[in-house]
DOSEMI-498482 format. One record per residue (C-alpha): x, y, z; residue in one letter. Coordinates in steps of 0.5 Angstrom, whole numbers. Layout:
BEGIN
<tordo><xx>X</xx><yy>Y</yy><zz>Z</zz><r>a</r></tordo>
...
***
This chain:
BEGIN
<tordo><xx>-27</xx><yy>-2</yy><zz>17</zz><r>x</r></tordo>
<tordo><xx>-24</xx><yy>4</yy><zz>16</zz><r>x</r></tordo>
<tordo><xx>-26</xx><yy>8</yy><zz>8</zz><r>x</r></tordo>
<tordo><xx>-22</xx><yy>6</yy><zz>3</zz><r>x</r></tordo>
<tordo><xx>-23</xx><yy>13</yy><zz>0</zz><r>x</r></tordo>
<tordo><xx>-18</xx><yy>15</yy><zz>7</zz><r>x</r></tordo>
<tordo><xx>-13</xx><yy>10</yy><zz>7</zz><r>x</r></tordo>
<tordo><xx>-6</xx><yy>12</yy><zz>4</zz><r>x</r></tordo>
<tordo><xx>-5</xx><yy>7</yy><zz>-1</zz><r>x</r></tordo>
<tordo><xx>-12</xx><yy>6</yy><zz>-4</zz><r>x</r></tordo>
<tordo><xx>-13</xx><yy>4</yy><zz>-10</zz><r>x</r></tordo>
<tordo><xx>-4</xx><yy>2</yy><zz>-11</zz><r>x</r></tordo>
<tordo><xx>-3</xx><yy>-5</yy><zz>-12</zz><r>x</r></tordo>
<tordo><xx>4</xx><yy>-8</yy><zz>-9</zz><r>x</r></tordo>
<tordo><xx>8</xx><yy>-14</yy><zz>-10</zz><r>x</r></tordo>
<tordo><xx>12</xx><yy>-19</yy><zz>-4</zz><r>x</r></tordo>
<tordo><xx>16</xx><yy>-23</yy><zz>-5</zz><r>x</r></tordo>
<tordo><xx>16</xx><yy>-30</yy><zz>1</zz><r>x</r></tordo>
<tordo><xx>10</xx><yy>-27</yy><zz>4</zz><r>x</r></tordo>
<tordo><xx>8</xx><yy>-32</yy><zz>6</zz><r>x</r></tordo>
<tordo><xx>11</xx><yy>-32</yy><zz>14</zz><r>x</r></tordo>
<tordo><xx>16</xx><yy>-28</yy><zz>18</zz><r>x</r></tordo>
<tordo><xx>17</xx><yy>-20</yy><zz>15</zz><r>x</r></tordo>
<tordo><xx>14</xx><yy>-21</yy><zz>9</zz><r>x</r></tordo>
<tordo><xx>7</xx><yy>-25</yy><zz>11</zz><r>x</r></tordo>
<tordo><xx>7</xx><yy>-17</yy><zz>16</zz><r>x</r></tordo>
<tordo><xx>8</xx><yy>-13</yy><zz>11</zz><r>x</r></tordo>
<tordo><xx>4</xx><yy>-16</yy><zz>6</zz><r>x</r></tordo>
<tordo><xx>-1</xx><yy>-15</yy><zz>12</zz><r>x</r></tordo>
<tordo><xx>0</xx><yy>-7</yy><zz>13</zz><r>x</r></tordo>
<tordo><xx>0</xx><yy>-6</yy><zz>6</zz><r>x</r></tordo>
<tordo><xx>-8</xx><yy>-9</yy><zz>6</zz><r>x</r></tordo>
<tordo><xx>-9</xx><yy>-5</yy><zz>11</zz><r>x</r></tordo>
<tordo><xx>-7</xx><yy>1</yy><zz>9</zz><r>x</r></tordo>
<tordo><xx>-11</xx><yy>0</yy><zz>2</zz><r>x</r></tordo>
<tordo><xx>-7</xx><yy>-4</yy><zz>-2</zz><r>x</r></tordo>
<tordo><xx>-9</xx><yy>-11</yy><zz>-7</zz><r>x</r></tordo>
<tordo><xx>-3</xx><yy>-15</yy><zz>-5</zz><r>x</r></tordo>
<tordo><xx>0</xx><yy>-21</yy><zz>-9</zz><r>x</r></tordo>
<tordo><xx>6</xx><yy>-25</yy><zz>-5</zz><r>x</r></tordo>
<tordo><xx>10</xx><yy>-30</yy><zz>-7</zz><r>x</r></tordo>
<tordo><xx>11</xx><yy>-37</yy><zz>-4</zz><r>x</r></tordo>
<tordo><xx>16</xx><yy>-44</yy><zz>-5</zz><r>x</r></tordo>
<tordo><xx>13</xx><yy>-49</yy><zz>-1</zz><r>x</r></tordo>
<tordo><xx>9</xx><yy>-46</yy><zz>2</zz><r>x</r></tordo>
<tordo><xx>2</xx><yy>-46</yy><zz>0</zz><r>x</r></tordo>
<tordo><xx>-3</xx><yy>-47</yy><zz>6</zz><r>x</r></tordo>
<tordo><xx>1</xx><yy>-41</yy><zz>10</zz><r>x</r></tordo>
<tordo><xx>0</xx><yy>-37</yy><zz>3</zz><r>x</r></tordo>
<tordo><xx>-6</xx><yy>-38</yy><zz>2</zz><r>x</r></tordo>
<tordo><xx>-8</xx><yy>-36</yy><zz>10</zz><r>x</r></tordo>
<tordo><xx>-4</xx><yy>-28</yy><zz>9</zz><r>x</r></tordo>
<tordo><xx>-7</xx><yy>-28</yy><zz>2</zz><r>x</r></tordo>
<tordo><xx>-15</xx><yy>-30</yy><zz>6</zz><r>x</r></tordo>
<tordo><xx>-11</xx><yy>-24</yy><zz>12</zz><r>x</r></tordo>
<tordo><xx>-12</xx><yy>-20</yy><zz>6</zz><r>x</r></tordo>
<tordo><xx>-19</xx><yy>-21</yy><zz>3</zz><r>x</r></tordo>
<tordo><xx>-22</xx><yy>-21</yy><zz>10</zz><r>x</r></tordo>
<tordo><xx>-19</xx><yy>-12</yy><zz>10</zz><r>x</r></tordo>
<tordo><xx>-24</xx><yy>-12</yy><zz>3</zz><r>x</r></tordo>
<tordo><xx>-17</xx><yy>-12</yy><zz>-1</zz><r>x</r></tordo>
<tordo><xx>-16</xx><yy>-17</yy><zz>-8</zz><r>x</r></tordo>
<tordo><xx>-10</xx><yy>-22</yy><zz>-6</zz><r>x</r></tordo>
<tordo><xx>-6</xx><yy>-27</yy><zz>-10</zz><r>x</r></tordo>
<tordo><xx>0</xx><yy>-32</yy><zz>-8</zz><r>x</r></tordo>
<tordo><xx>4</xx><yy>-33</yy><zz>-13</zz><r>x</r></tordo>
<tordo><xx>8</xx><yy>-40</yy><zz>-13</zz><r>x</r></tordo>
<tordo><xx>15</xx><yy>-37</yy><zz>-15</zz><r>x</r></tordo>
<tordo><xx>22</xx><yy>-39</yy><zz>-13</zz><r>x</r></tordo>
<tordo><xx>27</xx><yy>-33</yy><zz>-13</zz><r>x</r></tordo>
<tordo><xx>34</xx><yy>-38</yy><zz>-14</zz><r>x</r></tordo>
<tordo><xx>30</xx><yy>-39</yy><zz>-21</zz><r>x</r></tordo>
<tordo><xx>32</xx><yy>-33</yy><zz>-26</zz><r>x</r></tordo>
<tordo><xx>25</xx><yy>-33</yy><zz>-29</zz><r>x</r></tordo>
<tordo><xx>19</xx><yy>-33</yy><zz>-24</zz><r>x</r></tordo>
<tordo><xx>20</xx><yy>-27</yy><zz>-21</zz><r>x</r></tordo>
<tordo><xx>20</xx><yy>-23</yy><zz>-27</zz><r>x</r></tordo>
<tordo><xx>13</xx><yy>-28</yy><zz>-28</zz><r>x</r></tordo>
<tordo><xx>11</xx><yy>-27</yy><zz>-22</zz><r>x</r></tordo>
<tordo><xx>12</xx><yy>-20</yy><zz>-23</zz><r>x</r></tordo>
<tordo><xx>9</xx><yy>-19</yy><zz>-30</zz><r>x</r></tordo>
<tordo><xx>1</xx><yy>-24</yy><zz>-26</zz><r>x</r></tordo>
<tordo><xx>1</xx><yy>-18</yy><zz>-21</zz><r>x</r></tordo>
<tordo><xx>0</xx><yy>-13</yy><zz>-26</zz><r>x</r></tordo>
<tordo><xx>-4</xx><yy>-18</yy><zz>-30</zz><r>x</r></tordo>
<tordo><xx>-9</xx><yy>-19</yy><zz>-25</zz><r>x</r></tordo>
<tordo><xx>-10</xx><yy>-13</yy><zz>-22</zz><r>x</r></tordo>
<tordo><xx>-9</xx><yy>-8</yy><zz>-28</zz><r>x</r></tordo>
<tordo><xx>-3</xx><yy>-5</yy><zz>-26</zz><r>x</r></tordo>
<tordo><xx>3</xx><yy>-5</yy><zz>-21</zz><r>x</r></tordo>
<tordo><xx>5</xx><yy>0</yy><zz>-16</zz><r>x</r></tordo>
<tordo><xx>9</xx><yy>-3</yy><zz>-10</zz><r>x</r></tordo>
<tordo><xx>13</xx><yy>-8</yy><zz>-10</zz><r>x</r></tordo>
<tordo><xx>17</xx><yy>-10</yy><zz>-4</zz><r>x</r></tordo>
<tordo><xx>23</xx><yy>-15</yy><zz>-4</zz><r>x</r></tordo>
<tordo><xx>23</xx><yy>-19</yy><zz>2</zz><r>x</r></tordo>
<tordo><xx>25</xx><yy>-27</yy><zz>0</zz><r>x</r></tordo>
<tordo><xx>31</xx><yy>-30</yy><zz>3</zz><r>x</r></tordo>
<tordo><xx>35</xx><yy>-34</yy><zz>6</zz><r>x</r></tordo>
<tordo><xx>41</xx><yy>-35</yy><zz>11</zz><r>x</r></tordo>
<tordo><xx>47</xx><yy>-39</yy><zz>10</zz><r>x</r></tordo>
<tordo><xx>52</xx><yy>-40</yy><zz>16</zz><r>x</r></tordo>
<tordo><xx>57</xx><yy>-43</yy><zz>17</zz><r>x</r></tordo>
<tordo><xx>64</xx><yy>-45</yy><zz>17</zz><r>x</r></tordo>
<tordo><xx>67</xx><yy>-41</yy><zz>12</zz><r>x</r></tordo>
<tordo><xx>71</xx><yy>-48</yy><zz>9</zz><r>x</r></tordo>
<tordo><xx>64</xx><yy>-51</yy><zz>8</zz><r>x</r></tordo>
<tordo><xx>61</xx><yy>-46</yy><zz>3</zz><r>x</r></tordo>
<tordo><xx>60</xx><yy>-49</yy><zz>-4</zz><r>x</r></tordo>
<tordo><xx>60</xx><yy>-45</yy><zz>-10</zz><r>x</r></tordo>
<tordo><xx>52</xx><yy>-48</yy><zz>-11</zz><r>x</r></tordo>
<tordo><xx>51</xx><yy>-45</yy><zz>-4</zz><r>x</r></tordo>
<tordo><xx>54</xx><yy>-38</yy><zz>-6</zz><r>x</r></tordo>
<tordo><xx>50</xx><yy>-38</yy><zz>-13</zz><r>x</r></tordo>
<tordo><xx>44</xx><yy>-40</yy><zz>-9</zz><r>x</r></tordo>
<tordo><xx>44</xx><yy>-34</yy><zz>-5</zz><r>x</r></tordo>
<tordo><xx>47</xx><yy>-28</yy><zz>-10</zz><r>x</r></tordo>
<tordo><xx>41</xx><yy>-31</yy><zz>-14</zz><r>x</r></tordo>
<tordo><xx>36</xx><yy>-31</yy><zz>-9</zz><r>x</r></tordo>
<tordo><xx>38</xx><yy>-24</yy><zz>-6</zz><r>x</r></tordo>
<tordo><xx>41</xx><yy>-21</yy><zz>-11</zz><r>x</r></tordo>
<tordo><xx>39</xx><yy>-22</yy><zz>-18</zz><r>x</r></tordo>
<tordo><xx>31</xx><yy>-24</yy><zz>-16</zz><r>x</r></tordo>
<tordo><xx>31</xx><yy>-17</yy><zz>-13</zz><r>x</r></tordo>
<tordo><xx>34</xx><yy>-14</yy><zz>-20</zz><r>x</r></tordo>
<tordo><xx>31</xx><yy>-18</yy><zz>-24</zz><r>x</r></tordo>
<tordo><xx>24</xx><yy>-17</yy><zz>-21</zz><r>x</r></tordo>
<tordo><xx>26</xx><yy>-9</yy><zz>-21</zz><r>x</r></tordo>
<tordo><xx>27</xx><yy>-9</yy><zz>-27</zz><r>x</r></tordo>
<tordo><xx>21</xx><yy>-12</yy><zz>-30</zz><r>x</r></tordo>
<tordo><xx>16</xx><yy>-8</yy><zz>-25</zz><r>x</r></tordo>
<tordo><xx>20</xx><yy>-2</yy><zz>-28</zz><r>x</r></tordo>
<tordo><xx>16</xx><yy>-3</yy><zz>-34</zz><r>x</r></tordo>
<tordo><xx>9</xx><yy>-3</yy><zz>-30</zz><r>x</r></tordo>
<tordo><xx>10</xx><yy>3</yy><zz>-25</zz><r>x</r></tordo>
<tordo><xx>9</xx><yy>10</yy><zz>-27</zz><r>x</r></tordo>
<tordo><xx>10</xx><yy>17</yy><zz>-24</zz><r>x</r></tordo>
<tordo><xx>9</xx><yy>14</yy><zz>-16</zz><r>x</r></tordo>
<tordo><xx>12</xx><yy>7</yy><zz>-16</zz><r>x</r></tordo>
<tordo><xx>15</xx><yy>4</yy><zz>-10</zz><r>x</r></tordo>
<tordo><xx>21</xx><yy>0</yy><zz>-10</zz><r>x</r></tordo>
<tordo><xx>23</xx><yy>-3</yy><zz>-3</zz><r>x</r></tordo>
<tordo><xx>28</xx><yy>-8</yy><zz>-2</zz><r>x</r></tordo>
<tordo><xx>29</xx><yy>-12</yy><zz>5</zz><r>x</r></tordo>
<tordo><xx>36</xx><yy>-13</yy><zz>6</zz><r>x</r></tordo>
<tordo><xx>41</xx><yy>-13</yy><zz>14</zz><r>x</r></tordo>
<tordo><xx>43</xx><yy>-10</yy><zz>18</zz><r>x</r></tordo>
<tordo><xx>49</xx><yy>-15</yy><zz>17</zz><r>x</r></tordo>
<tordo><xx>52</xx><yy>-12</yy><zz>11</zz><r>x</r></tordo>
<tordo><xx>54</xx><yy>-6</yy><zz>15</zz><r>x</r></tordo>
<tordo><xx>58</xx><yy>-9</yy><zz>22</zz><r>x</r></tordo>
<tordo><xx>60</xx><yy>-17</yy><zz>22</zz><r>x</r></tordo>
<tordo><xx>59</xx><yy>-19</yy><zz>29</zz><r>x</r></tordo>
<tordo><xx>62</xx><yy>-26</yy><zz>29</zz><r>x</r></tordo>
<tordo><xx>64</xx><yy>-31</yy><zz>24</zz><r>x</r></tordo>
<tordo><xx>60</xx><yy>-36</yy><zz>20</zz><r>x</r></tordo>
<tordo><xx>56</xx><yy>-30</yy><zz>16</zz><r>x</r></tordo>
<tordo><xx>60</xx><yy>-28</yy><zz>10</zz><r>x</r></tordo>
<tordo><xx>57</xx><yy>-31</yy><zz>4</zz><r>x</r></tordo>
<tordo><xx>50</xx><yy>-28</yy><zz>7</zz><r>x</r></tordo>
<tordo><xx>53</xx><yy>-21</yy><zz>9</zz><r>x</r></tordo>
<tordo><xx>56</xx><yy>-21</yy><zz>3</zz><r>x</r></tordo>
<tordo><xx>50</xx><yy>-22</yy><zz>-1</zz><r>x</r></tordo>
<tordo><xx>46</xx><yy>-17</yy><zz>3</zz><r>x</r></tordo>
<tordo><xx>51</xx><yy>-11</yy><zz>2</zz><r>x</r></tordo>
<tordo><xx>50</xx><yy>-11</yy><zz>-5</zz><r>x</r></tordo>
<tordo><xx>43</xx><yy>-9</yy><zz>-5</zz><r>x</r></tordo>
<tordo><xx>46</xx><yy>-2</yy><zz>-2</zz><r>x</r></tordo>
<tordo><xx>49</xx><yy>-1</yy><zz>-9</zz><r>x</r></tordo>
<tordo><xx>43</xx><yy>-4</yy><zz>-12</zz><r>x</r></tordo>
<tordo><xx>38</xx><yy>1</yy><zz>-9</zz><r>x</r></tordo>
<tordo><xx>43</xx><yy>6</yy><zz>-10</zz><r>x</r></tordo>
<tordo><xx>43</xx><yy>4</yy><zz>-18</zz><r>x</r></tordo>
<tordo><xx>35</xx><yy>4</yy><zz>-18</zz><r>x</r></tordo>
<tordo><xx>34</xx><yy>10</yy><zz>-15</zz><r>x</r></tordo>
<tordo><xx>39</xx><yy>14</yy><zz>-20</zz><r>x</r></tordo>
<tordo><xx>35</xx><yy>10</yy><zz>-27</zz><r>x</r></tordo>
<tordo><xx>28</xx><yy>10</yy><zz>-25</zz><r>x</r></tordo>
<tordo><xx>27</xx><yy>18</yy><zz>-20</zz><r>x</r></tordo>
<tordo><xx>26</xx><yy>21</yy><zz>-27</zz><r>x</r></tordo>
<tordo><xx>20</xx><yy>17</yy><zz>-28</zz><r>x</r></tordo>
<tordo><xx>18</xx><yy>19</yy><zz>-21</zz><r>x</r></tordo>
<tordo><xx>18</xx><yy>12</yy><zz>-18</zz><r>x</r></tordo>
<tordo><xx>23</xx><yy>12</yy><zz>-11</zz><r>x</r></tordo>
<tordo><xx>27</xx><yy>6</yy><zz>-9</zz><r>x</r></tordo>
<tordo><xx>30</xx><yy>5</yy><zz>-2</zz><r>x</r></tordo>
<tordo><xx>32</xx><yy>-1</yy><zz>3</zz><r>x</r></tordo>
<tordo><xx>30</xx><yy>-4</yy><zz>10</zz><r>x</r></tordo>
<tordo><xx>36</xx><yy>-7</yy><zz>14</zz><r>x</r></tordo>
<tordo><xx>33</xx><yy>-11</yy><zz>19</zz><r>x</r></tordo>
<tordo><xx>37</xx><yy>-13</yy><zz>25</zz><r>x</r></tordo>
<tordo><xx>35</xx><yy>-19</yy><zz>29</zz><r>x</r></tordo>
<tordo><xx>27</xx><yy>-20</yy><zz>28</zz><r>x</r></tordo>
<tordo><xx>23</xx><yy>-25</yy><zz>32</zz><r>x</r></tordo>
<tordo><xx>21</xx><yy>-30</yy><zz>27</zz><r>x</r></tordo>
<tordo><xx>21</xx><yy>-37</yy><zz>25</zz><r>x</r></tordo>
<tordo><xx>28</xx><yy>-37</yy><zz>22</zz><r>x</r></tordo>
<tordo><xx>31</xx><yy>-33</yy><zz>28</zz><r>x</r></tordo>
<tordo><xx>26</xx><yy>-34</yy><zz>34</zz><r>x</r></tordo>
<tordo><xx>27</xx><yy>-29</yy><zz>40</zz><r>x</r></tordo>
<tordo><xx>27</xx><yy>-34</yy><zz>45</zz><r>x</r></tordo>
<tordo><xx>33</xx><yy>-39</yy><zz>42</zz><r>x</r></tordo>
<tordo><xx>39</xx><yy>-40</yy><zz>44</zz><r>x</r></tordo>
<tordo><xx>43</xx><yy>-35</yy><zz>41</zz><r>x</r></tordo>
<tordo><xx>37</xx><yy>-30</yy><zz>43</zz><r>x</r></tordo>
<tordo><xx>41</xx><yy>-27</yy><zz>49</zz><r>x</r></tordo>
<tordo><xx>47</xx><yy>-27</yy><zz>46</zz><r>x</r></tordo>
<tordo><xx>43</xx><yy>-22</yy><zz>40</zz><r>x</r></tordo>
<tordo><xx>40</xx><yy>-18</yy><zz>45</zz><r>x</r></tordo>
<tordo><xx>47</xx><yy>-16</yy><zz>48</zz><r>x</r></tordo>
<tordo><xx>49</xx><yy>-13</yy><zz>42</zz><r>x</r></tordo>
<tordo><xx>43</xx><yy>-8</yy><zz>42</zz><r>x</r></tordo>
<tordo><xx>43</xx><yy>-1</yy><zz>45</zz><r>x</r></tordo>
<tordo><xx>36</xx><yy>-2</yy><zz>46</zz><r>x</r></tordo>
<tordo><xx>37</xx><yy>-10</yy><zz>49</zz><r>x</r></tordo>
<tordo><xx>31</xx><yy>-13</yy><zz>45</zz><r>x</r></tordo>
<tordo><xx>29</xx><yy>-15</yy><zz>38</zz><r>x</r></tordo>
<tordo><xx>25</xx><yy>-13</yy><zz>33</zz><r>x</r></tordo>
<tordo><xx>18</xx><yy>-14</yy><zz>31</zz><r>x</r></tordo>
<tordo><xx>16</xx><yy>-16</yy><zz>23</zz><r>x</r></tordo>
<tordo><xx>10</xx><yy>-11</yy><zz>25</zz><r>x</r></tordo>
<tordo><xx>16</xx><yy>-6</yy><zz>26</zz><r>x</r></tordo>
<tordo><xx>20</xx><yy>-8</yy><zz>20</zz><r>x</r></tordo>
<tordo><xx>13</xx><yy>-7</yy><zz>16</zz><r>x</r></tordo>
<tordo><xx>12</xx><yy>-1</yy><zz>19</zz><r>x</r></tordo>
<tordo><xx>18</xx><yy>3</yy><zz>16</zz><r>x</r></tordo>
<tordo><xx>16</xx><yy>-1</yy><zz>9</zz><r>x</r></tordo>
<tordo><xx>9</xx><yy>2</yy><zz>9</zz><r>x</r></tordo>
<tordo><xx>12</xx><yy>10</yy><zz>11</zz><r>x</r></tordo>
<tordo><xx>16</xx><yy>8</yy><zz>4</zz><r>x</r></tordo>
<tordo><xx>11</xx><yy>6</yy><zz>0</zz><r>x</r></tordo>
<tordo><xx>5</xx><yy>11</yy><zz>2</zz><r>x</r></tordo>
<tordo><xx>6</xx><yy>19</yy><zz>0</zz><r>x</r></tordo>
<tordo><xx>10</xx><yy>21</yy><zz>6</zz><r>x</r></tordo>
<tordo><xx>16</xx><yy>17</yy><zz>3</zz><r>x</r></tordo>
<tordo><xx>14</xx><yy>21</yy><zz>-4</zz><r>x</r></tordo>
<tordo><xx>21</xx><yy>25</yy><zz>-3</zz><r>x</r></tordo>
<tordo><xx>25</xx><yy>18</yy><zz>0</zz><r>x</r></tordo>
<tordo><xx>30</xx><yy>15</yy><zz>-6</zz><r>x</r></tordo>
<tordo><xx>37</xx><yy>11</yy><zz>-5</zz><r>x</r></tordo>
<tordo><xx>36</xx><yy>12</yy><zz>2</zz><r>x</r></tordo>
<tordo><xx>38</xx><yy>5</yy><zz>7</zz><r>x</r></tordo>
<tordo><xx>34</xx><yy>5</yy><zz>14</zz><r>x</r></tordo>
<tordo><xx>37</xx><yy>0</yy><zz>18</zz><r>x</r></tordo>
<tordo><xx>31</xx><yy>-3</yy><zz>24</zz><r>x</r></tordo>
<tordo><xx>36</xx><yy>-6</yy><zz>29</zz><r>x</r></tordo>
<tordo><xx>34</xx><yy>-4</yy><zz>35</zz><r>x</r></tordo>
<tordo><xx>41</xx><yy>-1</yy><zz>36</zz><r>x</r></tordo>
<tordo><xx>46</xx><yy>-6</yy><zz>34</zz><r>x</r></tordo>
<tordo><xx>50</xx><yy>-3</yy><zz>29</zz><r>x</r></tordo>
<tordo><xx>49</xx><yy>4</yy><zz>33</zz><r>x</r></tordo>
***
């Protein structure tokens, strides 16, 4: 095992919300590695939850899952505040929970679009707002978006579109309140990632291939790849910045 003396983000403490699979259960994982204690949250999850949150330990970092559901408007801002509690301070916290909504544009409800915007949008403020309060000179905020929220390629995606684009204006916004204090704010727009909600051998993967440059998917690793540069100390001088990680498709 690696001295946790040289690893880059020793002693910080980091947060991600639906670690408990996919984008999340990966960046959860590198952050471990790099050095951090990490916290995720979960819904329903709680079995595959715990098994990143052993992941974690098994690095000799501290872990903690979190059960919180970010449609509601107080368990992020609870689950920020337990994070910081338990591990006695807060330096990271990484947006990732999501949903995708698709469809027909005539089918979405108001409940859906409410759903969504909550999920997407507000839990990533409200969650902002309250690990603001934790973070001092140094903290990190990362908010995982898409790729979609800069180029549509078909129909059936707006309310999900639409939801992702706002997060551009919110880290914009985050980055202005909060660089005075040191604390940086950036977004991770992934394309298509090979993950549960979007396997790379469905039957809508070729047709996603084919509009990469480089003809192929991305990977969680990858996607926490470019979430550990932001958050350890090359990321010092990176704020109100987008990064999109999609293989091309928007090239």
């Amino acid at each position: 095992m690696t001295s946790t003396s040289t690893l880059p983000l020793s002693g910080r403490a980091a947060l991600v919300t639906g670690g408990s699979r996919g984008i999340g259960a990966a960046v959860a994982r590198r952050l471990a590695a790099d050095g951090a204690d990490v916290a995720l949250t979960y819904v329903s999850a709680e079995g595959r939850a715990k098994e990143v949150a052993e992941d974690v330990r098994a690095t000799g970092r501290r872990a903690l899952a979190v059960q919180a559901d970010s449609a509601s408007a107080t368990d992020p801002v609870e689950a920020v505040h337990r994070t910081a509690r338990e591990f006695g301070r807060l330096d990271i916290l990484v947006n990732n929970a999501g949903v995708f909504p698709n469809g027909p544009l005539e089918d979405v409800t108001p409940e859906e679009i409410d759903r969504t915007l909550a999920i997407h949008v507000r839990a990533a403020l409200l969650g902002a707002q309250a690990a603001a309060g934790h973070m001092t000179d140094g903290g990190r905020i990362v908010t995982i978006g898409s790729n979609l929220a800069e180029r549509v390629p078909g129909p059936g995606i707006t309310l999900y579109a639409a939801s992702k684009s706002a997060l551009s204006g919110l880290t914009r916004g985050l980055a202005r309140d909060l660089g005075a204090r040191g604390i940086t704010a950036n977004l991770v727009q992934p394309g298509s990632t090979d993950t549960e909600m979007n396997p790379a051998d469905s039957d809508k993967a070729d047709a996603q291939r084919a509009l990469t440059a480089l003809g192929r998917y991305g990977s969680p690793e990858g996607i926490a790849a470019m979430v550990a540069h932001l958050v350890g100390p090359d990321g010092a001088g990176t704020t109100g910045a987008t990064f999109t990680v999609d293989a091309g498709a928007n090239a």
